[in-house]
N, C-alpha and C positions, 0 to 999 in steps of 0.2 A: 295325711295319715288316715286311714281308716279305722270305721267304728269300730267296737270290740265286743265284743257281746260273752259274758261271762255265766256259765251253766255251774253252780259249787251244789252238792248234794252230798249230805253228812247225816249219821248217823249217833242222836246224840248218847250219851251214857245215859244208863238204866237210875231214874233216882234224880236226873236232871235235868230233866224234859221243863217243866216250868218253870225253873232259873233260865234257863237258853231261849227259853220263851220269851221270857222279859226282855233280857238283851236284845233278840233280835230284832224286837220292836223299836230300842231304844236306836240300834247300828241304822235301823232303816231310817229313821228322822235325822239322826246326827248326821249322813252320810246324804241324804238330799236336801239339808240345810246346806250342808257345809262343803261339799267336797263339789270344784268346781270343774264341768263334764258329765257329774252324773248325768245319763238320761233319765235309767230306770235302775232301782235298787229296791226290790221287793223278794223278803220273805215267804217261802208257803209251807205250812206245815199238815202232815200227810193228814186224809179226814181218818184214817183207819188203824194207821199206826202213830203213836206220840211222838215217838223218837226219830221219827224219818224228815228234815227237814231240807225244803229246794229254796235255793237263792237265784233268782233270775237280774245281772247286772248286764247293762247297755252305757257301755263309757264313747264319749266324743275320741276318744284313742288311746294310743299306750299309753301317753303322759299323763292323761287326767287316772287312768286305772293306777299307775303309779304313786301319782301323789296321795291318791286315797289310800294304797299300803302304808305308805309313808304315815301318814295320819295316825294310821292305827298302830302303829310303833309306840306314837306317842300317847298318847291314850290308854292301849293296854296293856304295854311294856315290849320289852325285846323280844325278840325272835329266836326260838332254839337252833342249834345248828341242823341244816337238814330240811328246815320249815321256812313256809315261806309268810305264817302268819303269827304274831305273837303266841309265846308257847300259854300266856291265861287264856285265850281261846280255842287254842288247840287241846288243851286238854277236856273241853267240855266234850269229844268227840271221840268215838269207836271207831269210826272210816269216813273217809275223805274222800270226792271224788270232784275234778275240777276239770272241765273242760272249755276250750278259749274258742270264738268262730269270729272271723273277720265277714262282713256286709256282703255281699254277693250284690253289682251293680248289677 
């Protein structure tokens, strides 16, 4: 199976920029302690704008990015219908955008 390289950039609510802060700091150690496959799970958040946050993830493949959803199931609850990430996380958020790229040998 090939790598998977995960591009997520979200835009957080007005008012919750430094709560989604913390989390993200918290998502990023919990998920490279724990979640087996990460490569790379890093946070960035805009220098210019508060609200504007990128997620750069590199999974060993779909199974290990899988189990990591799965994770967060448990963690921060169920999934709304329609979503594909727990609806407490998804609401910290105005726009979503996610894009997936398989390794190019």
């Amino acid at each position: 199976m090939p790598q998977i390289n995960v591009l997520f950039r979200v835009k957080v609510k007005a008012g919750r920029e430094d709560e989604f802060y913390k989390l993200a700091g918290e998502m990023g150690r919990s998920t490279r302690a724990e979640d087996e496959g990460c490569i790379t799970f890093t946070y960035h958040r805009h220098t210019r704008d508060p609200n504007d946050f990128f997620l750069y993830e590199q999974w060993r493949d779909r199974e290990a990015l899988q189990a990591h959803l799965d994770r967060l199931k448990e963690v921060y609850g169920p999934v709304s219908e329609g979503d594909f990430l727990p609806a407490s996380l998804m609401d910290f958020w105005d726009d979503v955008q996610v894009d997936m790229y398989n390794v190019v040998d």
